[in-house]
C-alpha positions in Angstrom: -29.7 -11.8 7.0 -27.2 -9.9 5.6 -24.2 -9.2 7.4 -22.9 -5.6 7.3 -19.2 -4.5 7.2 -17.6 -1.1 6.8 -15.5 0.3 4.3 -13.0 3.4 4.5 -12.1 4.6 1.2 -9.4 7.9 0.5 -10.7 10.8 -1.5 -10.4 14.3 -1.8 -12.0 16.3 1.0 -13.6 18.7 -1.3 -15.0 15.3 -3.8 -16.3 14.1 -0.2 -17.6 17.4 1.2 -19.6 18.0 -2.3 -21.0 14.4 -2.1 -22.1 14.6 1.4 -23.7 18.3 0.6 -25.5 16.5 -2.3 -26.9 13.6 -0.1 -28.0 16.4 2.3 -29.9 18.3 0.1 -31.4 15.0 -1.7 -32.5 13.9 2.2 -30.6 10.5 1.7 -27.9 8.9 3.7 -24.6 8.9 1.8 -24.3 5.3 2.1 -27.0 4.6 0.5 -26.4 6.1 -2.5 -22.7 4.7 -2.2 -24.4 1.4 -1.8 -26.5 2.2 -5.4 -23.2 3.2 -7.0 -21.4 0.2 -6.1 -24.5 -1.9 -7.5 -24.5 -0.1 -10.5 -20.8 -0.7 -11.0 -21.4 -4.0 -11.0 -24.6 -4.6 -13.0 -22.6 -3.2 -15.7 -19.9 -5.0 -15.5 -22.2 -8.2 -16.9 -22.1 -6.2 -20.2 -20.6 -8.4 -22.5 -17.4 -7.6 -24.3 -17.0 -5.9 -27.8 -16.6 -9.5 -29.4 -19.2 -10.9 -27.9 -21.6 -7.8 -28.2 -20.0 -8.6 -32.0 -20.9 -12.3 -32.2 -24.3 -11.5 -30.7 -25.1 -9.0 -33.2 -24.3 -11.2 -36.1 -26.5 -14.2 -35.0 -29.4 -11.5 -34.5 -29.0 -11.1 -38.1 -28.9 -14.1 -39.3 -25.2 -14.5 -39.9 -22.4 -16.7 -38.8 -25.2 -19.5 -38.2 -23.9 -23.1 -38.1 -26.8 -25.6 -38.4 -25.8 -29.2 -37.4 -27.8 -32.6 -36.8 -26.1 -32.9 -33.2 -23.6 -31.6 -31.1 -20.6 -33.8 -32.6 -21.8 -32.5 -36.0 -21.5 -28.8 -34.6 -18.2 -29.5 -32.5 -17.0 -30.6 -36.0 -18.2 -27.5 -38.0 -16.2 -25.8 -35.6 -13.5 -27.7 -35.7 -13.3 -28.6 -32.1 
C-alpha cells in the first residue's frame, strides 16, 4: 500500500486559480493531474544525455564498434 503524504508548494494565485479552473472544467481533481505532471517530470528525466544520445546514435550506425575475443581484449581496446 502506498503511503500518501502532502505537499504545499508557493505559486502565483492567478498560475493556481487558472489551474484549478482548468481541472474544473476537465472534471478531474487537481491532484491528479499534479500527480501526472510529477510522473512525467520524471520519466523524462531517464532520457539520456547529448553524449550518450551521441554514442547511441553512432553504434546504431555501425560506427565506433570495437569487436574483441573477451572482455580483457575489449578493456584493452579501450585502454582500460
Amino acid at each position: 500500500m502506498t503511503k500518501e503524504v502532502q505537499m504545499s508548494i508557493k505559486m502565483e494565485s492567478e498560475l493556481r486559480d487558472e489551474f484549478m479552473a482548468a481541472a474544473a472544467a476537465m472534471h478531474r481533481p487537481a491532484a491528479q493531474i499534479v500527480r501526472e505532471l510529477m510522473r512525467s517530470f520524471l520519466a523524462r528525466q531517464e532520457i539520456p544525455n547529448a553524449r550518450t544520445a551521441s554514442a547511441m546514435q553512432a553504434t546504431d550506425n555501425g560506427e565506433d564498434l570495437h569487436h574483441a575475443k573477451d572482455a580483457d581484449d575489449l578493456f584493452q581496446q579501450l585502454g582500460i
